[in-house]
C-alpha positions as CSV (number, residue, x, y, z in Angstrom):
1,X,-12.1,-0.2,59.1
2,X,-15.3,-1.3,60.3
3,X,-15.4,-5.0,61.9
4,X,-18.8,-7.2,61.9
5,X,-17.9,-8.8,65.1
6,X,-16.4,-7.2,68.3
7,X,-12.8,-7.8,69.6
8,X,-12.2,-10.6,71.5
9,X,-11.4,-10.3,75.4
10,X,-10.6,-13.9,75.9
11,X,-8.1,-14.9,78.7
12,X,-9.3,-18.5,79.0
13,X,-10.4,-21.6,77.0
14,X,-14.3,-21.3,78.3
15,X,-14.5,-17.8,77.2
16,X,-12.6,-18.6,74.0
17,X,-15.2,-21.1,73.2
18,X,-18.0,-18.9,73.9
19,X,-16.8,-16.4,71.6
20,X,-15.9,-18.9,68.9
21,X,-19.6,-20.0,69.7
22,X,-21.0,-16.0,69.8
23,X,-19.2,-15.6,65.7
24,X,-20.9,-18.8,64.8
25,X,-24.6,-17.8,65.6
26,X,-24.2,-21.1,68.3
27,X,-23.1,-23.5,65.6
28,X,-19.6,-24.1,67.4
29,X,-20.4,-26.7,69.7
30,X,-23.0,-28.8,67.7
31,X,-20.2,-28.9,64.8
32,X,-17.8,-29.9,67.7
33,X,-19.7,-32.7,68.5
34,X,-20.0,-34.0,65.4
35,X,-16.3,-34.0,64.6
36,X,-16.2,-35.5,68.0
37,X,-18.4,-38.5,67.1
38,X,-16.9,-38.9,63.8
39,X,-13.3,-39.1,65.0
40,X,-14.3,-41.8,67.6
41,X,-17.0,-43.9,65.2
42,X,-14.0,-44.0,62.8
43,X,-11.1,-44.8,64.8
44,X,-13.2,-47.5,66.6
45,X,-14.4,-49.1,63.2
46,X,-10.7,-49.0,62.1
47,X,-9.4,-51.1,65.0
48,X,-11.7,-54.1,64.3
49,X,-14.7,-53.1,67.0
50,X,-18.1,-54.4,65.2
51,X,-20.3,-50.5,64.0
52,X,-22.5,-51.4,66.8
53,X,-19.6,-51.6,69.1
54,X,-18.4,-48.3,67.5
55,X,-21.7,-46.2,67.1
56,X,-22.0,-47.2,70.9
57,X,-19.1,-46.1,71.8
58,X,-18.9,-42.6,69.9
59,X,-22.4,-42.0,71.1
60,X,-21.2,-42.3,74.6
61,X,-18.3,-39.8,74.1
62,X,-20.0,-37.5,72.4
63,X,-23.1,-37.7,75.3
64,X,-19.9,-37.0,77.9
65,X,-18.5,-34.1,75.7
66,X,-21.6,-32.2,75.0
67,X,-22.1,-32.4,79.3
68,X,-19.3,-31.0,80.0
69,X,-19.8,-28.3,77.1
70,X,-23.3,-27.8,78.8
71,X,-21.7,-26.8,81.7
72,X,-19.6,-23.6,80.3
73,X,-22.6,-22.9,78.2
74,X,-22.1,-24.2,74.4
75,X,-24.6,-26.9,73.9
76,X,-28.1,-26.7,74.9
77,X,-29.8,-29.3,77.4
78,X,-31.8,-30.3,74.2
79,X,-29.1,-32.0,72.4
80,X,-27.8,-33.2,75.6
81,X,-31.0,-35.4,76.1
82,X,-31.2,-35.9,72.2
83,X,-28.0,-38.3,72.8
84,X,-28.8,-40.1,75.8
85,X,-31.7,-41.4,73.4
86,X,-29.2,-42.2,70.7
87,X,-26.9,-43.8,73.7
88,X,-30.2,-45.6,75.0
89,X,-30.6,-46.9,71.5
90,X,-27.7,-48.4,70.8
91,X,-27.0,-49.7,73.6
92,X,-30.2,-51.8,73.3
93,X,-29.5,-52.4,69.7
94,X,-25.7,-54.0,71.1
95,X,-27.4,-56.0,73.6
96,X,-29.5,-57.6,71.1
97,X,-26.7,-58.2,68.8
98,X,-24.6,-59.8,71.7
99,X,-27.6,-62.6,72.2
């Protein structure tokens, strides 16, 4: 039986996530970040936090996740500096609400 991808040889969670990202022609960790902004857009909006309040703060998140999935090699340094803008962004946009 013929397989279209290799094996895995994983004995830890970086190299499990590379291979996740290898079968996914590098889709993994953009995807992850998205469910990773989503999740904390929506539970912020759900406990009463204004969307400015809650885009900020899921932006945020998401900027520290996709570091730290910079580091073992999922995300590339362009989406990495793609959402410091969007945190840049709305944290100016919050400041000008506050006033």
């Amino acid at each position: 039986m013929q397989t279209i991808f290799q094996y895995p040889n994983v004995s830890n969670y970086q190299e499990l996530m590379q291979y996740n990202n290898t079968i996914t022609n590098n889709m993994f960790g953009p995807v992850l970040l998205l469910i990773i902004f989503m999740v904390c857009f929506i539970a912020t909006k759900g406990n009463r936090y204004s969307t400015g309040t809650a885009f900020t703060f899921a932006s945020f998140t998401t900027m520290i996740s996709s570091t730290m999935l910079a580091i073992i090699g999922i995300v590339s340094s362009e989406i990495i500096l793609f959402l410091i803008i969007i945190v840049a962004i709305s944290l100016f946009f919050l400041q000008k609400d506050n006033q």
